[in-house]
NUKENU-978956 format. One record per residue: residue in one letter; x negated, z, y negated of N, C-alpha, C in turn. Coordinates in steps of 0.001 Angstrom, whole numbers, plus 524288, in hexadecimal, padded with zeros to 5 digits. Layout:
<nodes>
@resn: A | n_u: X | n_w: Z | n_v: Y | ca_u: X | ca_w: Z | ca_v: Y | c_u: X | c_w: Z | c_v: Y
...
</nodes>
This chain:
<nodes>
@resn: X | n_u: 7FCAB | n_w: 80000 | n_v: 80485 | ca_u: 80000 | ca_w: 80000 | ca_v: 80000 | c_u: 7FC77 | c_w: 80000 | c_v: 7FB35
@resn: X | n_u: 7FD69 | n_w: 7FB8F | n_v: 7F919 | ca_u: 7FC5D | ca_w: 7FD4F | ca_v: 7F19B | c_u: 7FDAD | c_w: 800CE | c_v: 7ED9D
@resn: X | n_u: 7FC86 | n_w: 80383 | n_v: 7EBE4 | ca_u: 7FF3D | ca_w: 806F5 | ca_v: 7E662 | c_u: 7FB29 | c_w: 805DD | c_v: 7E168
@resn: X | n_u: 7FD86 | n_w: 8052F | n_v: 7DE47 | ca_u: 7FCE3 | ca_w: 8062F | ca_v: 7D911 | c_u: 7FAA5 | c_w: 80B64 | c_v: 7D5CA
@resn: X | n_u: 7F5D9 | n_w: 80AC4 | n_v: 7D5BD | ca_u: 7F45F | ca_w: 80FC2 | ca_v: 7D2AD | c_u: 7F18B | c_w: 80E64 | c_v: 7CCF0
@resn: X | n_u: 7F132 | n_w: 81386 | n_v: 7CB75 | ca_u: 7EEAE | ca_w: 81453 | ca_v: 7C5F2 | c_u: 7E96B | c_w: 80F53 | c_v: 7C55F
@resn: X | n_u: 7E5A0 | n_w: 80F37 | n_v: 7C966 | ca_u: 7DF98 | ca_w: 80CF4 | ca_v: 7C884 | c_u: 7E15C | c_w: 80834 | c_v: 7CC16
@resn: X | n_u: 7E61E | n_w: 805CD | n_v: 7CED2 | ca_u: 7E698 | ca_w: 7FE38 | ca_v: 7CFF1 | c_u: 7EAE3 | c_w: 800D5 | c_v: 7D492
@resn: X | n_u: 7E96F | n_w: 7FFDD | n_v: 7D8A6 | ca_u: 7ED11 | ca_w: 7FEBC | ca_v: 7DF4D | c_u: 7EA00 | c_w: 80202 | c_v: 7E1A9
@resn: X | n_u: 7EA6A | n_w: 803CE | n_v: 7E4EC | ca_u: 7E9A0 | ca_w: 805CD | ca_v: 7E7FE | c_u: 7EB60 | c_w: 80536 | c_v: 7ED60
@resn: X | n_u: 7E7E5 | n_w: 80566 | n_v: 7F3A6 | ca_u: 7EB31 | ca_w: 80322 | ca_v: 7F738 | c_u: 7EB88 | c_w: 808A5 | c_v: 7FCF5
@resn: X | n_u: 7F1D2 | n_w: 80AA7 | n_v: 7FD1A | ca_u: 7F121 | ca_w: 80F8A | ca_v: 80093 | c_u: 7F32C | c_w: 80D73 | c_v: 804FE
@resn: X | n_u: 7F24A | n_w: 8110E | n_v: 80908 | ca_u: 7F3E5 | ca_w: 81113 | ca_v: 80D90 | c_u: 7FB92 | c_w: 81470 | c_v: 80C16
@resn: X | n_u: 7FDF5 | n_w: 813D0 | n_v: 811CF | ca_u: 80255 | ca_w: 81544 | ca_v: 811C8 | c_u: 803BB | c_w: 81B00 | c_v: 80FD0
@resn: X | n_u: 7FEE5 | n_w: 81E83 | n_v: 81344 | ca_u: 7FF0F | ca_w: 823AF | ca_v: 81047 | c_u: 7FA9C | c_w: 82478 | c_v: 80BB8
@resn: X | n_u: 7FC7B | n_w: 82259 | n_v: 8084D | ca_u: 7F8FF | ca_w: 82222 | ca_v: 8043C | c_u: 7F431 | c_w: 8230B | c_v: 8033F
@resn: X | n_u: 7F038 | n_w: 82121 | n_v: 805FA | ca_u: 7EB34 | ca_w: 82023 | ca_v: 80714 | c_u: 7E98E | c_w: 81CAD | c_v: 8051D
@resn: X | n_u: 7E481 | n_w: 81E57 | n_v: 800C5 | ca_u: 7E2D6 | ca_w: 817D6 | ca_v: 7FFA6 | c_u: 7DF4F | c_w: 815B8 | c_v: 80227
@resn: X | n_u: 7E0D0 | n_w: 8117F | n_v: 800E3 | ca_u: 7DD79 | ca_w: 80CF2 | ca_v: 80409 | c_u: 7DA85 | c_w: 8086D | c_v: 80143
@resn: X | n_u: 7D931 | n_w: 80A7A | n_v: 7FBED | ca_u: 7D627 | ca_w: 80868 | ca_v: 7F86B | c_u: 7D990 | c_w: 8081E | c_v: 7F132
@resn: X | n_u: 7D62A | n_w: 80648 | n_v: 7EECA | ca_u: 7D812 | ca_w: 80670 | ca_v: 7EAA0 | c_u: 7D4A7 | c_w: 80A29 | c_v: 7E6AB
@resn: X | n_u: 7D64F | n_w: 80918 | n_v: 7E227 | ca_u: 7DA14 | ca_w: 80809 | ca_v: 7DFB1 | c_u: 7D8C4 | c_w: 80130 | c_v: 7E0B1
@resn: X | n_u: 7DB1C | n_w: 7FDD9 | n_v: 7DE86 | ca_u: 7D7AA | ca_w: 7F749 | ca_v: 7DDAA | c_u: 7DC04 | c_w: 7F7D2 | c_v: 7D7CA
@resn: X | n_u: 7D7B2 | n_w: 7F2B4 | n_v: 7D574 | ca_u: 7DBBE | ca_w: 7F1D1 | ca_v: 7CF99 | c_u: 7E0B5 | c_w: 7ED30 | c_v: 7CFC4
@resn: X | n_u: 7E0BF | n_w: 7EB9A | n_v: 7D420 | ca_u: 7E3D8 | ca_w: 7E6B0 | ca_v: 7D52B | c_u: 7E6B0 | c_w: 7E843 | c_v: 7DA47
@resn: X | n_u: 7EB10 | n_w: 7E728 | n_v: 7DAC4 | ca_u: 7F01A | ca_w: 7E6A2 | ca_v: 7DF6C | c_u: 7ED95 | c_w: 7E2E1 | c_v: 7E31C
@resn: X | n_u: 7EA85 | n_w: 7E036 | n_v: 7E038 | ca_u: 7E97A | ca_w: 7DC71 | ca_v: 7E693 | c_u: 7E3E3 | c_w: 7DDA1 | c_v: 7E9ED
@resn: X | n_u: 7E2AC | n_w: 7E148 | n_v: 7E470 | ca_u: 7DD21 | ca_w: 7E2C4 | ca_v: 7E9B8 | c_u: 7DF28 | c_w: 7E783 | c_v: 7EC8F
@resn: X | n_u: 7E36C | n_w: 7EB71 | n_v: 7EAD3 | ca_u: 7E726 | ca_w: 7EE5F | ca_v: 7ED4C | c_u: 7E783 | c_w: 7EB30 | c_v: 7F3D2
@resn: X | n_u: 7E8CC | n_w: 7E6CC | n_v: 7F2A1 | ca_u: 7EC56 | ca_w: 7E501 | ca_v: 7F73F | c_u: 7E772 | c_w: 7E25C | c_v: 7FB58
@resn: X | n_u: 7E475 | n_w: 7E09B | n_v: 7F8CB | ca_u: 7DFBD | ca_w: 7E024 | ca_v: 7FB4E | c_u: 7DEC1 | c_w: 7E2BA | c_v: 7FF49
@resn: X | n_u: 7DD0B | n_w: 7E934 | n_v: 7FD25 | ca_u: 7DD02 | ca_w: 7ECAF | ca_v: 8002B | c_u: 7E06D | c_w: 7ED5E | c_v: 8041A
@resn: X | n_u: 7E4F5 | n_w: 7EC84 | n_v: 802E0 | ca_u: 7E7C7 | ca_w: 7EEEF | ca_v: 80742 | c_u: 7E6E9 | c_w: 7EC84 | c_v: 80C44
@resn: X | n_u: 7E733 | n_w: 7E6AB | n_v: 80A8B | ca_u: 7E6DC | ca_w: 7E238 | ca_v: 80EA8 | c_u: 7E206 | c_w: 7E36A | c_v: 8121C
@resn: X | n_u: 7DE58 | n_w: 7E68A | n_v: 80FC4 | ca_u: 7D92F | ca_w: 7E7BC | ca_v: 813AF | c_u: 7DB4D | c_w: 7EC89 | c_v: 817C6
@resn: X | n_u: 7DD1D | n_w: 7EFD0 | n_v: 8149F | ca_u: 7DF28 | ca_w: 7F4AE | ca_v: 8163B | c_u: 7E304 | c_w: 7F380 | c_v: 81D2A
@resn: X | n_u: 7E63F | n_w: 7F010 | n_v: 81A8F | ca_u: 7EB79 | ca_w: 7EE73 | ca_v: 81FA9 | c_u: 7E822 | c_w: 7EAE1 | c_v: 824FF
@resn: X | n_u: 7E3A5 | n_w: 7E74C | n_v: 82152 | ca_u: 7E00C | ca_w: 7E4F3 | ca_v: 82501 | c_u: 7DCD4 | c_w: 7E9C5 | c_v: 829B6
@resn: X | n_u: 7DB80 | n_w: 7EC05 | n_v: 82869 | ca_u: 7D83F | ca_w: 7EEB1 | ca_v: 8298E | c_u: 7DC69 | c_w: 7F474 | c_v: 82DB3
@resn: X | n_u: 7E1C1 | n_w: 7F490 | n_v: 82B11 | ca_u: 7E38C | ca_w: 7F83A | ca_v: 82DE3 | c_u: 7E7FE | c_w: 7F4D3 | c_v: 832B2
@resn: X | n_u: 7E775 | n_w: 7F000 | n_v: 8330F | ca_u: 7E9B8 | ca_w: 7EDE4 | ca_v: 83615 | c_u: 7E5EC | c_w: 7EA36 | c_v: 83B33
@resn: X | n_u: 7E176 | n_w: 7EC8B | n_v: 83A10 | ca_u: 7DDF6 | ca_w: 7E9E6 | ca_v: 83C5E | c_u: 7DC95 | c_w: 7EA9D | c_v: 84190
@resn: X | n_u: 7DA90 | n_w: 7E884 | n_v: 845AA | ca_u: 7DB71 | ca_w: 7E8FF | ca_v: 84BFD | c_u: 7D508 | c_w: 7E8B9 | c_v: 84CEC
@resn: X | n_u: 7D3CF | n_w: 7EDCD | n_v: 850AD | ca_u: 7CDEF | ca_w: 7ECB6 | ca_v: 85174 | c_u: 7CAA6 | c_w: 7F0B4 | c_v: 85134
</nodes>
């Protein structure tokens, strides 16, 4: 999940854990995540 904070985005887990951030842009937000879901869906 993305949220919106004071210093850009920020990117948490479900129980509100971060998982990086702050970034100054929504799309490096989403960036991240896309590594995040890669990496937690991964087989091996």
């Amino acid at each position: 999940m993305i949220k919106k904070v004071a210093g850009g985005y920020k990117v948490l887990s479900e129980n509100k854990k971060n998982l990086g951030g702050p970034y100054k842009t929504k799309k490096e937000a989403e960036k991240r995540l896309k590594q995040v879901e890669f990496f937690k869906h991964r087989k091996g």
